[in-house]
C-alpha positions as CSV (number, residue, x, y, z in Angstrom):
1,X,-29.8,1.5,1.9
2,X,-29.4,4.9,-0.2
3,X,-26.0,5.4,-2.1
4,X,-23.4,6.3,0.4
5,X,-21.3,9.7,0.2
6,X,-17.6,9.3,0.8
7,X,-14.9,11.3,1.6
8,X,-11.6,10.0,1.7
9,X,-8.6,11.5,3.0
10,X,-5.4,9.8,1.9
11,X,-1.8,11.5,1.5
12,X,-0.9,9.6,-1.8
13,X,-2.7,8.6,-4.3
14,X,-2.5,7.3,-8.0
15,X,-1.6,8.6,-10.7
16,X,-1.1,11.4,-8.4
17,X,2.0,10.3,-5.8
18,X,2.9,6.9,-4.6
19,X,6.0,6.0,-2.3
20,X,3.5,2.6,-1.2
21,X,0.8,0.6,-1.4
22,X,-1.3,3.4,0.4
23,X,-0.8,4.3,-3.6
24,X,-2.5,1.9,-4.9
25,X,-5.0,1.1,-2.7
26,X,-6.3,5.2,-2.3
27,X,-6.1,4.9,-6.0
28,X,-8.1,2.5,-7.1
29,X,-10.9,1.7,-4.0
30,X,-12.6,5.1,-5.4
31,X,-13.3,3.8,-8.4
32,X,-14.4,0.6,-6.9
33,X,-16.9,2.1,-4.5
34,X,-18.2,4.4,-7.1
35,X,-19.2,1.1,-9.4
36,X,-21.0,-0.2,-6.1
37,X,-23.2,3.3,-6.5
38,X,-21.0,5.2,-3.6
39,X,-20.7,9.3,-4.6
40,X,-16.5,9.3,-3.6
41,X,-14.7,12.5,-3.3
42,X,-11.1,11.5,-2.7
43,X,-8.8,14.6,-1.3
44,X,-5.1,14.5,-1.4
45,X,-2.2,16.4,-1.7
46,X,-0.9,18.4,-4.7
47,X,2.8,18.0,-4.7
48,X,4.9,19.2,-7.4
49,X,4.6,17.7,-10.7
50,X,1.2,17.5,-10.7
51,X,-0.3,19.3,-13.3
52,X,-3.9,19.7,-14.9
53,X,-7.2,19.6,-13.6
54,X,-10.0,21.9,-13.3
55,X,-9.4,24.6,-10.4
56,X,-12.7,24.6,-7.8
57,X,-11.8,27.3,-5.3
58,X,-9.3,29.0,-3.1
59,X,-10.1,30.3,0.6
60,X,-7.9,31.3,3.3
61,X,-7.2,28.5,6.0
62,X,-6.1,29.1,10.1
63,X,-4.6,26.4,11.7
64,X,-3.1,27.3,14.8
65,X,-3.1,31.0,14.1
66,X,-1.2,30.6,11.1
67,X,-2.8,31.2,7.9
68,X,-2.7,29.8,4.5
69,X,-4.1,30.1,1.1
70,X,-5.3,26.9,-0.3
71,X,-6.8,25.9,-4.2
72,X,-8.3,23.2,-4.6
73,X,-8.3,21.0,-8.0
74,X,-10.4,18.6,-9.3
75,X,-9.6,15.5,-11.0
76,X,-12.3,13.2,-12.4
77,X,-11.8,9.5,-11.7
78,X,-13.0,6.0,-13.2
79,X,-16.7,5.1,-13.2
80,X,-17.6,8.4,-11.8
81,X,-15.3,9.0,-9.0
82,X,-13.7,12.1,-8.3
83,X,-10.4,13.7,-7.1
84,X,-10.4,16.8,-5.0
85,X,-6.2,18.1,-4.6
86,X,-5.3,20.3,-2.3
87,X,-3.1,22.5,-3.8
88,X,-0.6,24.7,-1.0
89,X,2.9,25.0,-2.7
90,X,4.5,26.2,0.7
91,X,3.4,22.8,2.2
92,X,4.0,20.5,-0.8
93,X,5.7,21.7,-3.4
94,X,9.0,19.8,-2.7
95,X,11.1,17.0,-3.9
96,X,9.9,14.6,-2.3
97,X,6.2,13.5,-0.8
98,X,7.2,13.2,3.6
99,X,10.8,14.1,3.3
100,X,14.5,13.7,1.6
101,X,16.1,10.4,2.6
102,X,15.9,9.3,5.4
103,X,14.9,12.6,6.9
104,X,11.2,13.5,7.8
105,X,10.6,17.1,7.1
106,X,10.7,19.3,10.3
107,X,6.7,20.1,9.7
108,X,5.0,16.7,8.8
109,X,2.9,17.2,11.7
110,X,1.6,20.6,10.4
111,X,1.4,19.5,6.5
112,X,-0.7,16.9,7.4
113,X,-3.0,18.7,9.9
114,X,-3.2,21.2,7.3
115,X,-4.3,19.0,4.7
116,X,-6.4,17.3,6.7
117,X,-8.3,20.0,7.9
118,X,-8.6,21.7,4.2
119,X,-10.1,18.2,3.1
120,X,-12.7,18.8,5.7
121,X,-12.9,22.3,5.4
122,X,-13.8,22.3,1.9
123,X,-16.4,19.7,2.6
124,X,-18.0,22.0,5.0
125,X,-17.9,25.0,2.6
126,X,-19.4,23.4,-0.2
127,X,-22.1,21.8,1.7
128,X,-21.2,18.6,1.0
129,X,-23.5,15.6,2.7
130,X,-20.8,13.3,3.9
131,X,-22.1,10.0,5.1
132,X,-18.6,8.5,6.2
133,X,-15.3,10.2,5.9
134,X,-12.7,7.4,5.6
135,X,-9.2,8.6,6.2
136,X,-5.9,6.3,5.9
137,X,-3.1,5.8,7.8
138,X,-1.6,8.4,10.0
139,X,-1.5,11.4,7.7
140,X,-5.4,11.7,7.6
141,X,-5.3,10.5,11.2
142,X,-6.8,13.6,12.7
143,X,-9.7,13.7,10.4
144,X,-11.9,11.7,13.1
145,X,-10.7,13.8,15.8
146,X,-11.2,17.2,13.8
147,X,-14.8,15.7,13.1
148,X,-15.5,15.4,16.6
149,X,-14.4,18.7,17.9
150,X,-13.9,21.6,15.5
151,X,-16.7,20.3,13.6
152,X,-19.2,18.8,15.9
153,X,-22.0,21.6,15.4
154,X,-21.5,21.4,11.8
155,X,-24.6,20.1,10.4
156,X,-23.4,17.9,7.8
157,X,-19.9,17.0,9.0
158,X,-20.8,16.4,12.4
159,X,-23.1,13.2,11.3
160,X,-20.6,12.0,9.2
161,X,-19.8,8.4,10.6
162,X,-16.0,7.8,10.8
163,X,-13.6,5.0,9.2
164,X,-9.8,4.6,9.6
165,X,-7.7,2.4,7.9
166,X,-4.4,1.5,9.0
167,X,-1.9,0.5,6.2
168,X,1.5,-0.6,8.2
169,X,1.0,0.2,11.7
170,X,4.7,0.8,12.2
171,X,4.7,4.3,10.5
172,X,2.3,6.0,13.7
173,X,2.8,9.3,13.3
174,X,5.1,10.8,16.3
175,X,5.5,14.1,17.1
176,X,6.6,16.4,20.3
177,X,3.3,17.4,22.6
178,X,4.4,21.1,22.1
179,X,2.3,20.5,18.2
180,X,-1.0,20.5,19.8
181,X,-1.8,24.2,20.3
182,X,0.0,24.6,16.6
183,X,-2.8,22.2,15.2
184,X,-6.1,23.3,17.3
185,X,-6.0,21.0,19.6
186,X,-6.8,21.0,23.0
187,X,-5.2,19.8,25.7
188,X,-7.4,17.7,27.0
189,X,-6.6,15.2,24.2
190,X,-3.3,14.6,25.6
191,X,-4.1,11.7,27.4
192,X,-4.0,7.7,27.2
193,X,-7.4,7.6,25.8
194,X,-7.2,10.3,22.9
195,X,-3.5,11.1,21.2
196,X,-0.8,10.5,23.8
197,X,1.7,7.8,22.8
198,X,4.9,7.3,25.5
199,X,4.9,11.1,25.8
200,X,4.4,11.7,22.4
201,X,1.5,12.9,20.0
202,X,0.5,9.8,17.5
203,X,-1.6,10.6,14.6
204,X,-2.3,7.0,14.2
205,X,-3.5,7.1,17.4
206,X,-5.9,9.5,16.9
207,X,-7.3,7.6,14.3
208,X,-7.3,4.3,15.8
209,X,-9.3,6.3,19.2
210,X,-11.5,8.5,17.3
211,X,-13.1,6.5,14.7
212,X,-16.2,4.4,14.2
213,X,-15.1,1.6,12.3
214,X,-11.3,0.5,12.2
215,X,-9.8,-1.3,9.2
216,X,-6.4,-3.0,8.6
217,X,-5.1,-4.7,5.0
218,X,-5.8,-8.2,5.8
219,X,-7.4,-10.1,8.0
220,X,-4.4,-12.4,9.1
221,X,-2.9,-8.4,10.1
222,X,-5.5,-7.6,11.7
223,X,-5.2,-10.6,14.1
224,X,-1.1,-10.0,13.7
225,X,-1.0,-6.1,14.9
226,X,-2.9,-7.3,18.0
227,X,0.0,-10.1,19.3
228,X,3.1,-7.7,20.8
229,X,5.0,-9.5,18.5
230,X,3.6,-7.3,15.5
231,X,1.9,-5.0,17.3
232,X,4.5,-2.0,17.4
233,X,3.5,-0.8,20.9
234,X,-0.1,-0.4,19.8
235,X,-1.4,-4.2,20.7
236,X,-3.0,-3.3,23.7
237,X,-4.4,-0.2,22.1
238,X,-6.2,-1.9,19.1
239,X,-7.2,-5.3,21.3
240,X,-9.0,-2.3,23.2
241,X,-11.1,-2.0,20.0
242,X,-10.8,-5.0,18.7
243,X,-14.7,-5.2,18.5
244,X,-14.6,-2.4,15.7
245,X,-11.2,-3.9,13.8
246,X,-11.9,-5.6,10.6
247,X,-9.3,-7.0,7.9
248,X,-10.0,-6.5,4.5
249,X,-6.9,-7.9,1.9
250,X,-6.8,-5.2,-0.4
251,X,-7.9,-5.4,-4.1
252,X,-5.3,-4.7,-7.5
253,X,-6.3,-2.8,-10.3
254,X,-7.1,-5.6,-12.7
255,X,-7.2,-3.1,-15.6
256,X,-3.6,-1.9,-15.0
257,X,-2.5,-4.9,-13.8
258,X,-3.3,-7.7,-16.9
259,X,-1.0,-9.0,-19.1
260,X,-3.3,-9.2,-21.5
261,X,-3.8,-5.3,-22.2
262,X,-0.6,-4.3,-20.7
263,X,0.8,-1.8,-22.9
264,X,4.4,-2.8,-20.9
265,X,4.9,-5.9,-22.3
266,X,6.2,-6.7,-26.0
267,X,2.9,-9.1,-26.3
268,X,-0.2,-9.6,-25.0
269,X,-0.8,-13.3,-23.2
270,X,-3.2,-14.6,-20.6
271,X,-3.9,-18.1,-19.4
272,X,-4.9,-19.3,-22.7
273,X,-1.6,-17.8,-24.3
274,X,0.8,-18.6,-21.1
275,X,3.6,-19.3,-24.1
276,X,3.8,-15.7,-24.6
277,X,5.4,-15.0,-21.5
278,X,8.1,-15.7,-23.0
279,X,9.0,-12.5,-25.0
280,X,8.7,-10.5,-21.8
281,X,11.1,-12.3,-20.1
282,X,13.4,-12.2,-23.4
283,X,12.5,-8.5,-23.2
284,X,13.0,-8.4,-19.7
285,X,16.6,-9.8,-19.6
286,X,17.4,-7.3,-23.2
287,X,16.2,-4.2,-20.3
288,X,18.3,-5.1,-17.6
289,X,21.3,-5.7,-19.6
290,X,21.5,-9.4,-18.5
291,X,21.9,-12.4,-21.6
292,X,19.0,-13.2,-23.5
293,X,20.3,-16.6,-25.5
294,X,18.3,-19.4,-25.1
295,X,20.5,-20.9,-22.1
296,X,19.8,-17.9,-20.3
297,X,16.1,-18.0,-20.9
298,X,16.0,-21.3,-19.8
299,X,17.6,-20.4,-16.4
300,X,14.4,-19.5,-14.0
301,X,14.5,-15.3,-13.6
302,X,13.7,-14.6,-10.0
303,X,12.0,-10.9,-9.7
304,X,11.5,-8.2,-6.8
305,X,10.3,-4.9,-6.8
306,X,10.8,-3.5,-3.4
307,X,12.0,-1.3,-0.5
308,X,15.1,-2.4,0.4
309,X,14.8,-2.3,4.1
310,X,14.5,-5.1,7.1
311,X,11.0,-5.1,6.8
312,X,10.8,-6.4,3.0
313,X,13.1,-8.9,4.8
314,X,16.7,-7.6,2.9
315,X,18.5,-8.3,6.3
316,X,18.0,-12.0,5.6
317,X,18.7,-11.6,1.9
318,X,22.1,-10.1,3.5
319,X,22.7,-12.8,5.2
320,X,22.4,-15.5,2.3
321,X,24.6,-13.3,0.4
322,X,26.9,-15.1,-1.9
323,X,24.9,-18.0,-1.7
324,X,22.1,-16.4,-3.5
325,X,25.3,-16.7,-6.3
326,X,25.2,-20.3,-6.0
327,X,21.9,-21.4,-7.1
328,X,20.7,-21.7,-10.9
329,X,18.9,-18.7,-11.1
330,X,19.2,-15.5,-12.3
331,X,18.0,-11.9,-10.4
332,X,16.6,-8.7,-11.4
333,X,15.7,-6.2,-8.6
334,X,14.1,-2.5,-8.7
335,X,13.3,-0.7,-5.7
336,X,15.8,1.8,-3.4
337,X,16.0,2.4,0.7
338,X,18.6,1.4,2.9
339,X,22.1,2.0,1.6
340,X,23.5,-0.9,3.2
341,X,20.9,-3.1,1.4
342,X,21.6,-1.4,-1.9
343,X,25.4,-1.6,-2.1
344,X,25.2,-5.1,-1.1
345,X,23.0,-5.7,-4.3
346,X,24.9,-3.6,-6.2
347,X,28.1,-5.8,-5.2
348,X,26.6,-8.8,-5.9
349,X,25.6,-7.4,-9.8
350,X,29.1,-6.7,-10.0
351,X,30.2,-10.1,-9.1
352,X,27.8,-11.6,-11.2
353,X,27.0,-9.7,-14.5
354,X,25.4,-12.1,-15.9
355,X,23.2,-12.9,-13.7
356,X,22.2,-10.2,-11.4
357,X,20.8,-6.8,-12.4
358,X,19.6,-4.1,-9.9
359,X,18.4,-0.7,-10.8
360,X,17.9,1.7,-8.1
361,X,14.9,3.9,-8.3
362,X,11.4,3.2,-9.2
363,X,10.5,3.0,-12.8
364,X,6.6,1.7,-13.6
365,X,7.4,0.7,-16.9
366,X,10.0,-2.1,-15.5
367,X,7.8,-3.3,-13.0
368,X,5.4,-3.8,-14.9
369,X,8.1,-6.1,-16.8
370,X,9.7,-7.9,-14.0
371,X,6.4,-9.0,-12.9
372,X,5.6,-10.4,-16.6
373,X,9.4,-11.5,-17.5
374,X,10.4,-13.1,-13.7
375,X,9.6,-16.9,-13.8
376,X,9.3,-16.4,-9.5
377,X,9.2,-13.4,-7.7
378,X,10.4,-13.3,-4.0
379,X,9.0,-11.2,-0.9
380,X,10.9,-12.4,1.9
381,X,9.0,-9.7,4.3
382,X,9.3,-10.1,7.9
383,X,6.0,-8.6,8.1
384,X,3.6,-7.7,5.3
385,X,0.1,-6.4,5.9
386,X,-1.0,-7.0,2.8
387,X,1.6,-6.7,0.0
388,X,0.5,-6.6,-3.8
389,X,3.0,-7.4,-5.8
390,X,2.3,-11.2,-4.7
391,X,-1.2,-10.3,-6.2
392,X,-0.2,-8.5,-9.2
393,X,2.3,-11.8,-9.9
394,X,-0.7,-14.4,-9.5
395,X,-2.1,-12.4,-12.4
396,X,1.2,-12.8,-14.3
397,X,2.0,-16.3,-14.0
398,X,4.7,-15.7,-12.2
399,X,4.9,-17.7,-8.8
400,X,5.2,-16.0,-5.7
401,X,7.8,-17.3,-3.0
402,X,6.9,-15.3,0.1
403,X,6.7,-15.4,4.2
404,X,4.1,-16.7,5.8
405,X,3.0,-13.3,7.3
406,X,0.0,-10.9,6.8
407,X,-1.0,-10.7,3.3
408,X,0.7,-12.9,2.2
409,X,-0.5,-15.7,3.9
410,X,-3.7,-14.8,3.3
411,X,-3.4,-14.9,-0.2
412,X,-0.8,-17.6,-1.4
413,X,-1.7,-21.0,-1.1
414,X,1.4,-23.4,-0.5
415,X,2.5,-25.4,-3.1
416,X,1.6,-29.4,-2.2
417,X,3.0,-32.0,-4.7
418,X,0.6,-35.1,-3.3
419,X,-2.3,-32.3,-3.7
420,X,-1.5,-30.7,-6.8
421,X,-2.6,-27.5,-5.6
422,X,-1.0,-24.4,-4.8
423,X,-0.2,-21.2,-5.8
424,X,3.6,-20.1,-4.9
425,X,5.8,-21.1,-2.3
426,X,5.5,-20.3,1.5
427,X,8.1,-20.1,4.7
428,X,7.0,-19.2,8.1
429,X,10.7,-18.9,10.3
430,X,12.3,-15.1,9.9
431,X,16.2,-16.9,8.9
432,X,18.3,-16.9,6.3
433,X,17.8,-20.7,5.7
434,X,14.4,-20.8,5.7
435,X,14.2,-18.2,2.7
436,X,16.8,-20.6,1.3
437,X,14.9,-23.4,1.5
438,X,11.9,-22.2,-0.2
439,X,13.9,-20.9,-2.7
440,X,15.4,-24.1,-3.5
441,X,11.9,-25.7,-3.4
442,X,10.7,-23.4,-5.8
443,X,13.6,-23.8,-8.3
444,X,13.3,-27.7,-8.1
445,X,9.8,-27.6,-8.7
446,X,10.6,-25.0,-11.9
447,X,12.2,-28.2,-13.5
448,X,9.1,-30.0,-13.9
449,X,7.0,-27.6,-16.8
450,X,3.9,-29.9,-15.8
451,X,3.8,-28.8,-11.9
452,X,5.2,-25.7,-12.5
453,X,2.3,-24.6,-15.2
454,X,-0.2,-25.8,-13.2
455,X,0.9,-23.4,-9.7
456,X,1.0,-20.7,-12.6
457,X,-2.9,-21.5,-14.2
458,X,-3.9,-22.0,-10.5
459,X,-2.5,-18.7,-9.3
460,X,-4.2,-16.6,-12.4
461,X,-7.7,-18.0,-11.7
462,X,-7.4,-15.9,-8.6
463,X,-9.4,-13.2,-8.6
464,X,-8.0,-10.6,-6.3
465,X,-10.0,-7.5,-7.8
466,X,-11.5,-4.4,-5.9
467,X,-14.3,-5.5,-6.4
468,X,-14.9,-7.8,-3.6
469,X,-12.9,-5.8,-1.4
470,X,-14.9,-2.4,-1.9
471,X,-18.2,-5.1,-0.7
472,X,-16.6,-5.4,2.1
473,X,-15.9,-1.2,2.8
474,X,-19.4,-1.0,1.7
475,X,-20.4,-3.5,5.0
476,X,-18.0,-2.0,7.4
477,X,-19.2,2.2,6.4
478,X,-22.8,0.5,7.4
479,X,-21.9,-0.5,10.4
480,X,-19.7,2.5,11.3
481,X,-23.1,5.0,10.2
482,X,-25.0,2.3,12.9
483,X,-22.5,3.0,15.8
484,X,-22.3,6.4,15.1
485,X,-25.9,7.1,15.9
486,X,-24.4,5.2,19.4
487,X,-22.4,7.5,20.4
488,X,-22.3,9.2,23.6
């Protein structure tokens, strides 16, 4: 079929802002598509810091009977791909991206109706033909809705098939009923079978009712967010639409993320050159401020970079406490949330110097060396709908010990000694001693260099690019432009 026009509506973006794998993913799937012969315009925010690009236009916008004056900047993309910002400083021009803390801002709902609706605003000023506009998670969640009412005479919007992915359906999007009038919305919408959630307004609802097609981040989440188990009170609501719900495991950015051209790492290696590890985990271990002899180099280095909340599975971490002390390993963690999680970690650096090191924050640059330097890294989630970092350690060579859950089920293969074949090291029970027990797998099997290489070669002849995940958008837009033309 002809080459598909996109635009994508995402609230974070890199190199532009990332709290998440939303990140990542909004990113790097431009790119991807645009290689596959898709024209992508990606809008997102402009929120401080930002700087450069080529400024496009600025108009007036109403939402609501408030009006604001919006710019718009572009930034080109790889392979052709192309960034549109949406530049407000009233709305975004703050310290951080959806609030301070652990405190939303007061006016997420009309940010991100704002944004939205200057994403599709400029669109329908500049003429653009829009095939399929593809918003994610519940920022851009009134996108489809927005198509299908203040732009349904619009000639080009108004054909415009309609996609919505849903990152981690536990962030839906809540807001008091008293918003709809503020955001152009009618009334009528307020109802089980448009954007009312337990007396509430959900964006993510509004996605998940309004759209086409529906994606998730893998397919073992897209079965998981259907089970009330994982489902966050939306089960019955996507088993509803469970004809239109498709997992696809998101892709990495495999020219960011490659030890052989990582400009991170104190030396280049790949499969060929797995010996060269070495020297990041040297340099690793010099960063942190943890020993670097030989003794400690030969001690396995088990890495996380993370959120440190329940959900990354830090509750059962909590639990193991000083047992985590006892084994022969060493720790390095980067990541912040949860203050509870974070003093605990901090506590247990202090009791062991030597052997734990935590920095608090997010730094790109160390990341990129834990996942090169750590001889395992550990994601413990207690639900994961995709995760990357278990990718972006394949790559590495450094072996993954995760929970069977989401993502990361679907992409780690357990390791089997009568086999020979595996790729990291699995658990399926959410307790403290099941975590523990992997672990301790995983560090016996470290002993023996011949098994342990071979999870390491097996796990970096993955290929977990965007590639074959922006095939897969490519099939789903297609089928979302073929119900479209269905629709009452």
């Amino acid at each position: 079929m002809p080459s598909l026009q996109i635009l994508m509506i995402a609230s974070e973006a890199v190199p532009f802002a990332k709290t998440g794998g939303l990140g990542d993913v909004a990113g790097a799937l431009p790119a991807a598509l645009a290689r596959l012969g898709c024209g992508v315009t990606l809008a997102v925010p402009r929120y401080r810091g930002v700087a450069g690009g080529t400024p496009l236009t600025r108009f007036p916008l109403t939402v609501g009977g408030r009006t604001l004056e919006v710019g718009f900047v572009e930034h080109p993309l790889a392979d052709g791909a192309r960034a549109v910002l949406v530049d407000c400083p009233e709305l975004f021009d703050r310290p951080e991206l959806y609030g301070v803390g652990n405190a939303d801002y007061p006016d997420n709902a009309f940010r991100f109706a704002a944004f939205t609706r200057a994403a599709l605003e400029f669109a329908a000023r500049h003429d653009l033909h829009v095939d399929i506009v593809h918003a994610h998670d519940w920022q851009a969640g009134l996108a489809p809705v927005y198509v299908r009412t203040l732009y349904a005479n619009h000639p080009e919007l108004a054909r415009a098939a309609l996609v919505f992915t849903i990152h981690n359906l536990a962030y839906q999007g809540l807001f008091p009923p008293h918003w709809l009038p503020a955001l152009d919305l009618g009334w009528d919408l307020f109802g089980i079978e448009g954007l009312e959630f337990w007396g509430k307004v959900s964006f993510l609802k509004a996605g998940v009712n309004f759209s086409d097609r529906l994606t998730t981040v893998s397919a073992r989440y897209a079965k998981e967010i259907q089970t009330p188990e994982y489902g966050c009170g939306f089960d019955g609501i996507l088993r509803r639409r469970a004809d239109r719900l498709v997992g696809i495991l998101n892709g990495i950015d495999t020219a960011v993320w490659d030890p052989a051209t990582d400009p991170h790492l104190p030396e280049p290696y790949d499969a060929d050159r797995l010996d060269r590890k070495r020297s990041s985990k040297r340099a690793l271990l010099e960063a942190v401020e943890l020993p670097s002899d030989d003794q400690a180099l030969a001690r396995p280095l088990v890495g996380m970079v993370s959120r440190l909340v329940e959900q990354k599975g830090f509750d059962l971490l909590e639990k193991l406490g000083e047992r985590l002390l006892a084994l022969d390993a060493s720790f390095v963690l980067l990541g912040s949330g949860e203050p509870r999680f974070q003093d605990q970690w901090q506590a247990l650096a202090a009791r062991a110097p030597s052997r734990v090191a935590v920095r608090i924050g997010f730094d790109e640059p160390l990341a990129h060396l834990i996942e090169a330097g750590a001889d395992l890294f550990l994601m413990p989630s207690r639900f994961e709908p995709c995760g990357l970092n278990q990718m972006y350690s394949l790559r590495y060579g450094t072996v993954p010990v995760v929970r069977a859950t989401g993502g990361l089920d679907d992409t780690i293969v357990n390791w089997s000694p009568r086999t020979g074949r595996g790729t990291g090291f699995k658990f399926a029970d959410t307790t403290p001693e099941a975590l523990l027990a992997a672990l301790r797998k995983a560090l016996e099997v470290y002993r023996d260099p011949s098994a342990w290489r071979s999870i390491q070669l097996q796990g970096m002849a993955c290929d977990y690019s965007w590639d074959a995940s922006a095939r897969h958008y490519e099939k789903v837009y297609e089928n979302a432009i073929r119900a479209r033309t269905k629709r009452p």
